[in-house]
C-alpha positions in Angstrom: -14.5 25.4 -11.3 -16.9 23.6 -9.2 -18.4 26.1 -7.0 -16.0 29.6 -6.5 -17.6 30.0 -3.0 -17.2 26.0 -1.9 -14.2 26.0 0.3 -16.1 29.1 1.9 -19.4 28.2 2.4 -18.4 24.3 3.3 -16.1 22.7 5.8 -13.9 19.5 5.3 -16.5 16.5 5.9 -15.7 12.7 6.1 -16.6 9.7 5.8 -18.2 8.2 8.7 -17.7 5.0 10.7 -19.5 2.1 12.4 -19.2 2.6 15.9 -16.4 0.3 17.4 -18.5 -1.9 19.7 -19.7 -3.1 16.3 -17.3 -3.4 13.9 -14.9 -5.1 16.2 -17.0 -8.0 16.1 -16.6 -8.6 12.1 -14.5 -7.6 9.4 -16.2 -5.3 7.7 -14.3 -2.4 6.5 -15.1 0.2 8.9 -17.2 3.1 7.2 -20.7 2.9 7.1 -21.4 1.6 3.4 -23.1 5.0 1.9 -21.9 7.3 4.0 -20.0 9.1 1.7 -22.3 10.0 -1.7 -24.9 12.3 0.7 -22.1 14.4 1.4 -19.3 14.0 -1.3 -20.5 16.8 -3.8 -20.1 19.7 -1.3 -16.9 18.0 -0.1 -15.9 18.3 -4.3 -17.1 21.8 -4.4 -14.3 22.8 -2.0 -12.0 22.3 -4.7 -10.7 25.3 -5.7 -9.4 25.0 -9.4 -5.7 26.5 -8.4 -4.3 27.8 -11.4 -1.1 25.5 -10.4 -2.5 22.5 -8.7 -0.5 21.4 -6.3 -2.1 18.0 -5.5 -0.8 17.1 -9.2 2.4 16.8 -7.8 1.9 15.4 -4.5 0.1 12.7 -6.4 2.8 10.7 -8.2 0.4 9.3 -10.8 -0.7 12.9 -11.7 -4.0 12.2 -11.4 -6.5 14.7 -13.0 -8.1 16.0 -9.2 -9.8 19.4 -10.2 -10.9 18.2 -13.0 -13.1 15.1 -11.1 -13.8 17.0 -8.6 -15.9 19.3 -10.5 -17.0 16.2 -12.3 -18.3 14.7 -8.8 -19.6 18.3 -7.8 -21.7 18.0 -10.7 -22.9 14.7 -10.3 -21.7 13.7 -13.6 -20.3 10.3 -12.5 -19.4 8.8 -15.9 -17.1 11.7 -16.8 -15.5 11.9 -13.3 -14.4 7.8 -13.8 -13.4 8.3 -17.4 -11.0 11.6 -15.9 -9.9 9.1 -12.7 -9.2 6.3 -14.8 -6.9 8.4 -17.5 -4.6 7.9 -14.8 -4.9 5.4 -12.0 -5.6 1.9 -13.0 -6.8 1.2 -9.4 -8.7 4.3 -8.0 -10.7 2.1 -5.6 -7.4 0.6 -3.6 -5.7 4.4 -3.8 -8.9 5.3 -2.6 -9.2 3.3 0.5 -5.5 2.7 1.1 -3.2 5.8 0.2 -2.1 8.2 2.9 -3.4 10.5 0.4 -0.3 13.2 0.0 -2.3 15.0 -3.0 -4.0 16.1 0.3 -1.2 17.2 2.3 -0.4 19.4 -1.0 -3.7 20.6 -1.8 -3.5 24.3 -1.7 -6.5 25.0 0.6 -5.0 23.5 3.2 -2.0 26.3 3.3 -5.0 27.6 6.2 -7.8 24.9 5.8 -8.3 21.6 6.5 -7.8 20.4 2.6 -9.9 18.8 0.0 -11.1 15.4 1.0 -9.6 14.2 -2.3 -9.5 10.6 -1.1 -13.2 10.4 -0.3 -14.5 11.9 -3.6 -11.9 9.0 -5.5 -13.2 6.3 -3.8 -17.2 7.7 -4.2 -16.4 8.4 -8.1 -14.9 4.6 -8.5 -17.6 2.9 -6.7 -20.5 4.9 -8.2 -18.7 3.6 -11.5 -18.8 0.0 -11.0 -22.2 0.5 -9.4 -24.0 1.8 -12.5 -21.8 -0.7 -14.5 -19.1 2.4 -16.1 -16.3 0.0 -15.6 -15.5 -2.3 -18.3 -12.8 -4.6 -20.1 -10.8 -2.4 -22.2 -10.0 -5.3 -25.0 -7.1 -4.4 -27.2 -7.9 -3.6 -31.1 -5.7 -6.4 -32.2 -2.5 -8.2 -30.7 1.0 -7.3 -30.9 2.0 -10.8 -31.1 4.5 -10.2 -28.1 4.2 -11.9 -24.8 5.0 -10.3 -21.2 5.9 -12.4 -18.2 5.1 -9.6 -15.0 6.3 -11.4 -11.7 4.5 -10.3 -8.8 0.8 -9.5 -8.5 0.8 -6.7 -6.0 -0.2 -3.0 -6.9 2.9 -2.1 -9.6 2.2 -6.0 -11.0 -1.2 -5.7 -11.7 -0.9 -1.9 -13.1 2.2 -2.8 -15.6 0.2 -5.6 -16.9 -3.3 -4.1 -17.3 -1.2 -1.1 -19.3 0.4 -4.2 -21.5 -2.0 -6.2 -22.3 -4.4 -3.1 -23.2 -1.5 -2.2 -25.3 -1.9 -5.4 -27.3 0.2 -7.8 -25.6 -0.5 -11.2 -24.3 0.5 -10.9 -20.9 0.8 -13.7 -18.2 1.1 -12.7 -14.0 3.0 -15.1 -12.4 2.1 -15.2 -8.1 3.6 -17.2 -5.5 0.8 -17.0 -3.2 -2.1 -19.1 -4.2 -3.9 -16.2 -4.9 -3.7 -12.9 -6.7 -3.0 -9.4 -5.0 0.4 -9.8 -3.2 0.1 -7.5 -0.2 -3.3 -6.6 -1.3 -4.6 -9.6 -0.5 -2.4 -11.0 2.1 -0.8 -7.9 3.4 -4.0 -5.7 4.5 -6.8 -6.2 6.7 -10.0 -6.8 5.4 -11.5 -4.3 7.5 -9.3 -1.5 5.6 -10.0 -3.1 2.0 -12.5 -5.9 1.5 -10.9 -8.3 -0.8 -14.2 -8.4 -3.3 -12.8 -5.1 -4.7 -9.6 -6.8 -5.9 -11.6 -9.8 -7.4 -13.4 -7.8 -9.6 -10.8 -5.5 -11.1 -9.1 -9.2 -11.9 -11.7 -10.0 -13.4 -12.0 -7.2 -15.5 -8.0 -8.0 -16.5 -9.3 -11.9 -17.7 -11.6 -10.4 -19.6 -9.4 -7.7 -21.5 -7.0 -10.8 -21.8 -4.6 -11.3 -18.9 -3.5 -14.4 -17.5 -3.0 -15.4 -14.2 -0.6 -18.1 -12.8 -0.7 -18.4 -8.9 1.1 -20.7 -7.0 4.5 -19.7 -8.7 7.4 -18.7 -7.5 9.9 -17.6 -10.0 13.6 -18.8 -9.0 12.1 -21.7 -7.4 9.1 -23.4 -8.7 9.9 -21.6 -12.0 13.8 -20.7 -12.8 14.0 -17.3 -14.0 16.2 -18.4 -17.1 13.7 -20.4 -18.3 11.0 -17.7 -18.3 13.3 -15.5 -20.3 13.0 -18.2 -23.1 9.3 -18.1 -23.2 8.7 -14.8 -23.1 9.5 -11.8 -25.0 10.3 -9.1 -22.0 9.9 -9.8 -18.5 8.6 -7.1 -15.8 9.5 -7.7 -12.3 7.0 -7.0 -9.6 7.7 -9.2 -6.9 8.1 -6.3 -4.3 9.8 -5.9 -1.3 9.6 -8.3 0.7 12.5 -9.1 3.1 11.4 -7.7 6.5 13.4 -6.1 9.1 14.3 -8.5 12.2 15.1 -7.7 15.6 18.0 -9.1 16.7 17.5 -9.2 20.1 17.7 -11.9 22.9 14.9 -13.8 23.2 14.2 -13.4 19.6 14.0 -17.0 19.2 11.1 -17.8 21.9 7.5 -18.7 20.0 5.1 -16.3 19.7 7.4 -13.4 17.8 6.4 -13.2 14.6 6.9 -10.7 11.7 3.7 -9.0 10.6 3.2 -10.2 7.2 3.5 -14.5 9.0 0.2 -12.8 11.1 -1.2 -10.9 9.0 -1.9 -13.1 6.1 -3.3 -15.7 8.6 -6.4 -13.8 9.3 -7.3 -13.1 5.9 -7.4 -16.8 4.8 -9.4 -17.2 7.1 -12.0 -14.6 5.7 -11.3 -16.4 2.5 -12.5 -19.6 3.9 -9.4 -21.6 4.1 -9.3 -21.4 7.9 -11.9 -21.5 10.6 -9.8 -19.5 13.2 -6.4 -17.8 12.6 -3.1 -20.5 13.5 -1.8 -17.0 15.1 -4.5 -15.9 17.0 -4.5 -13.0 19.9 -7.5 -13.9 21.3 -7.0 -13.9 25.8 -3.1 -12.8 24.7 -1.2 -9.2 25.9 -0.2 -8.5 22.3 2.8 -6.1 21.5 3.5 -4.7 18.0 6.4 -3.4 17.2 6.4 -0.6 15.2 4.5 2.6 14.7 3.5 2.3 10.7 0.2 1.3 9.0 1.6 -2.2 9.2 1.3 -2.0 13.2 -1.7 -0.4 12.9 -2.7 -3.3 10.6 -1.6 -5.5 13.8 -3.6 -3.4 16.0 -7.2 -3.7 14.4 -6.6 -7.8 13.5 -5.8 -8.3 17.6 -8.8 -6.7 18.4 -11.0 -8.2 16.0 -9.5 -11.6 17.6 -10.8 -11.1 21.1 -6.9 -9.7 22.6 -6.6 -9.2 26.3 -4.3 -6.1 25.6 -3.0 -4.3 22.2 0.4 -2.3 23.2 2.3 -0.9 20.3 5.5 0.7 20.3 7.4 3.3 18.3 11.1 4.1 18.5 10.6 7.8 17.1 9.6 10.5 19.5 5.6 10.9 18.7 5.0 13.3 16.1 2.8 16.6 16.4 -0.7 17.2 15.5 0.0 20.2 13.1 3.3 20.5 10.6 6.4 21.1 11.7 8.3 24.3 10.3 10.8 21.8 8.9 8.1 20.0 7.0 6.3 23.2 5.1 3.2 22.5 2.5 3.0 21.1 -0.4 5.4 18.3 1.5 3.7 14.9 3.2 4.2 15.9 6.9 5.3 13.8 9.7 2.0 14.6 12.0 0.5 11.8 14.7 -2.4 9.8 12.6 -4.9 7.9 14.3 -6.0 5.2 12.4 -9.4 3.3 13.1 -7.3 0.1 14.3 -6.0 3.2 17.2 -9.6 4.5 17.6 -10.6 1.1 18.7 -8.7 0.9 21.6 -4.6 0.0 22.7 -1.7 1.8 24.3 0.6 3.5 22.0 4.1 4.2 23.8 6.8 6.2 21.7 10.6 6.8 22.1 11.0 3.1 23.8 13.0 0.4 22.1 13.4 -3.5 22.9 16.1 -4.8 24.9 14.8 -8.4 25.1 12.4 -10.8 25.5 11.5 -13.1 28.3 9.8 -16.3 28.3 8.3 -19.3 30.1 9.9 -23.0 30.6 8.1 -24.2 27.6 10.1 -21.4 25.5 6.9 -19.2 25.0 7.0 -15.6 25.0 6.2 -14.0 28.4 7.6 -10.2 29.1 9.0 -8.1 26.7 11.6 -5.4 28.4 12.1 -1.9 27.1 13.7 1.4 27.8 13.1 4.8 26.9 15.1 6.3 24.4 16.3 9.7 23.4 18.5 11.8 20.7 21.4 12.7 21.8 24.3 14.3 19.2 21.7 13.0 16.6 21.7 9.4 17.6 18.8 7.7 19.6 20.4 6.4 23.2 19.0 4.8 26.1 17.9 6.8 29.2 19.3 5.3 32.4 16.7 4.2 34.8 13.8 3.8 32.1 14.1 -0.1 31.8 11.0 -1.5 32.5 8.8 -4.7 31.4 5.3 -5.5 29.5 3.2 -8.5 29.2 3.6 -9.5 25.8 2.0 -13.3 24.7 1.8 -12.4 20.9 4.5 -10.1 19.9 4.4 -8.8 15.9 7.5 -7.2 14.2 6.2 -4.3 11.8 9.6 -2.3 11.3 9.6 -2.2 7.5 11.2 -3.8 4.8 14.9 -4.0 3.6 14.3 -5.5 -0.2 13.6 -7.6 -2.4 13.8 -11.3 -1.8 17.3 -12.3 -2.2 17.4 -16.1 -1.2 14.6 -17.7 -3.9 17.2 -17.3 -7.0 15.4 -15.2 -8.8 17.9 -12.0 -8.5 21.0 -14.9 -8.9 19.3 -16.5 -11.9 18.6 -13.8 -13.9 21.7 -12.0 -13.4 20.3 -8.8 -12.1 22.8 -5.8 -10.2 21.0 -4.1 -7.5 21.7 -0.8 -6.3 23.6 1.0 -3.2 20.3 0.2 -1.4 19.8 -3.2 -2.1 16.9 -3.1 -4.7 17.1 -3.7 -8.4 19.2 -1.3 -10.1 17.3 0.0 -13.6 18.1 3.1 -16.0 15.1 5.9 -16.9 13.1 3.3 -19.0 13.1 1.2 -15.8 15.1 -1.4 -17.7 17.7 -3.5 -15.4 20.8 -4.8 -16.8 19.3 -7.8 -18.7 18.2 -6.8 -21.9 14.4 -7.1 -21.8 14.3 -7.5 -18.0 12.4 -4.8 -16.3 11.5 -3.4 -12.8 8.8 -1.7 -11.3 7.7 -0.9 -7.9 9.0 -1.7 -4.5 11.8 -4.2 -5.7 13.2 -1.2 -7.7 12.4 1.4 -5.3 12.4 0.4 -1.9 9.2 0.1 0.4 6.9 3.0 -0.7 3.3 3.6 -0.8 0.7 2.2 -3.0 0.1 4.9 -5.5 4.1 5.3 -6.0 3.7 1.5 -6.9 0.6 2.0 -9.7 2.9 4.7 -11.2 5.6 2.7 -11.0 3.7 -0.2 -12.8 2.3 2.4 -15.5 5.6 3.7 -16.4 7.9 0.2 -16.3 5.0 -0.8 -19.0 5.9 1.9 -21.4 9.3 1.0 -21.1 8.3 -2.7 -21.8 6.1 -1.5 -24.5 9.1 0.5 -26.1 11.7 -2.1 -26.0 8.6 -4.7 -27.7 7.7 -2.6 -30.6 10.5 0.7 -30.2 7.8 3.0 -29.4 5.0 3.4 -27.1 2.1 5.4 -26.5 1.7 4.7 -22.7 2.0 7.0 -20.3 4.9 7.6 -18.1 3.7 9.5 -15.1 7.6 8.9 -13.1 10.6 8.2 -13.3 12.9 5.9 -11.4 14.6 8.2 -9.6 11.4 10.8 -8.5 10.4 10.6 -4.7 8.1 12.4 -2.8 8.0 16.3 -2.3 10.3 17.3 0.2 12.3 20.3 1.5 
């Protein structure tokens, strides 16, 4: 145990940010760089060595918490990596990215504020590749088996790290001219800064992974023909069919879905645009929607100069402390405020869209709205609530519905999907095609980022099974697992 008298003598710390006036004006990520070491060993000597560790199972990767948390107490930075990385591939994207529900199941926080789990992660894996504890871990010798993974998001990249350490030659196959899928497209760089992916892919070129961007399987690259080069096949390609809003005025330009703006800003932090095509800069900006996505939306129309940030949220807001419904060790419903909120905006809940309204020229003007409420368990408009916005940017963030069904890929391989829509697969995360597997959102619906490692981890041993009929990878879920919940 780390320090029996931590959680006493210590409260919960975090890390700190650049004030808004500054990083507004850059895209940064937002914490002061440092910030975090000065503090982080009294934050790890809060941990409280339960004798049943409930963070292990709000954590879907199981990752080893007590155990690198005394690790980081003690300043023994080598052995806390080596415990983070015996199960997360990617400790420095869970780090800045999860939600974090091994907090909202961390037993202290039954009556304190919990562990700041996510902080020590992300001090352990950056200490790590600062004093140079993060190598290529190059297979022994070769299987002689090949993997095609399809997607290079989160559950991509984890499946084939797992393989390829597992002795197989594995390729990546991206339709987006670079690796990271949502990674590198889908978040800001002011939440992740996109030199922490590069050199984890690195690190998979040099332990023997191959990389083919700027190919899209089912249309550059029929799917039939990739089961003829390669020996088993793991799909990663996530989901990525977003929810519309059929609405009038849906049409008019300037209504976009998040991920055709949100992509835009980060090429132009990697240099292959001077100013965004999709810029907010003198607009009234709406977002639609009240998820990290939106709040994604929020910070990237503030960074470019907008007039006014406005999002909105169907759901009634949610409140600041757990509901009874929503007991710990579950991940709570409770009102976040992101650093994209902190920075300025309206946020206005319980509203929906009625339409949209725009100018001769077919641009996007007004959007109208009305509050909304439950009534017999179904959300109905109030009378007399309609109202209108100024809204010259509007952004769709309402979630995803699937995998993408129009690029042939599911029609060419042959795959079933399930009642929901996604890829149906069995408990080795095999689909229907023999040597055809499935891991992450494609399989299991939008979800976060540390579901999609695990997801990636586990799909691999069922690869590795089916390759060589046994496997020695671990398994930390199983298809049908979700989060804790009453």
């Amino acid at each position: 145990m780390a320090d029996p008298k931590g959680f006493l003598n210590h409260g919960r710390e975090v890390a700190t940010s650049r004030p808004v006036t500054e990083r507004v004006q850059d895209w940064n990520e937002v914490y002061v760089p440092g910030s975090l070491l000065p503090i982080i060993s009294k934050q790890a000597s809060r941990c409280m060595d339960c004798g049943i560790p409930f963070c292990h199972n709000g954590c879907p990767l199981g990752n080893l918490i007590p155990e690198w948390n005394d690790y980081a107490y003690r300043e023994d930075w080598s052995a806390a990596s080596e415990r983070l990385h015996a199960t997360n591939n990617f400790p420095e994207f869970t780090g800045r990215l999860c939600p974090a529900p091994c907090e909202s199941a961390c037993v202290l926080g039954i009556n304190q504020p919990p562990v700041t789990i996510k902080n020590v992660e992300v001090s352990i894996i950056d200490k790590a590749w600062e004093s140079g504890d993060v190598a290529p871990r190059i297979p022994e010798r070769l299987s002689g088996k090949t993997v095609a993974v399809i997607g290079s998001g989160p559950a991509g990249l984890a499946a084939a790290q797992q393989l390829t350490r597992a002795g197989h030659t594995v390729a990546v196959y991206e339709r987006a001219d670079r690796v990271g899928g949502l990674l590198r497209y889908g978040i800001p760089e002011f939440k992740m800064e996109k030199r922490h992916i590069n050199r984890r892919i690195e690190q998979m070129r040099a332990e023997g992974t191959r990389f083919r961007t700027g190919v899209e399987i089912g249309r550059d690259l029929k799917a039939t023909d990739l089961r003829k080069r390669y020996d088993a096949v793991v799909i990663a390609a996530g989901s990525t069919t977003a929810r519309d809003l059929p609405v009038p005025g849906r049409e008019l330009k300037g209504v976009y879905q998040a991920m055709e703006y949100l992509p835009l800003s980060n090429k132009v932090q990697e240099g292959d645009y001077v100013t965004s095509p999709i810029s907010a800069e003198g607009k009234h900006v709406v977002v639609i929607g009240g998820g990290d996505t939106g709040a994604d939306c929020v910070g990237t129309a503030h960074r470019q100069g907008a007039a006014s940030v406005t999002q909105l949220e169907i759901m009634p807001r949610p409140g600041e402390e757990r509901n009874a419904n929503q007991p710990w060790p579950t991940f709570p419903m409770l009102y976040k405020v992101t650093s994209a909120h902190e920075e300025g905006g309206e946020r206005v809940y319980s509203v929906s869209t009625t339409h949209f309204e725009g100018d001769e020229d077919g641009n996007v003007q007004w959007l109208h709205l009305t509050e909304v409420e439950f009534i017999e368990g179904r959300l109905t408009p109030k009378a007399g609530t309609e109202r209108r916005i100024p809204a010259q940017l509007v952004t769709l963030a309402m979630g995803f519905t699937g995998p993408d069904k129009d690029n042939g890929l599911i029609e060419q391989f042959g795959l079933e999907l399930d009642e929901r829509g996604n890829i149906a697969r069995d408990a080795d995360f095999r689909t229907n095609v023999p040597g055809v597997f499935v891991a992450g959102d494609a399989g299991r619906g939008q979800s976060l980022i540390v579901w999609a490692i695990a997801e990636g981890r586990s799909a691999a041993r069922g690869a590795d099974r089916f390759l060589t009929g046994a496997s020695e990878l671990p398994a930390p879920i199983r298809p049908t697992d979700r989060s804790l919940a009453v």
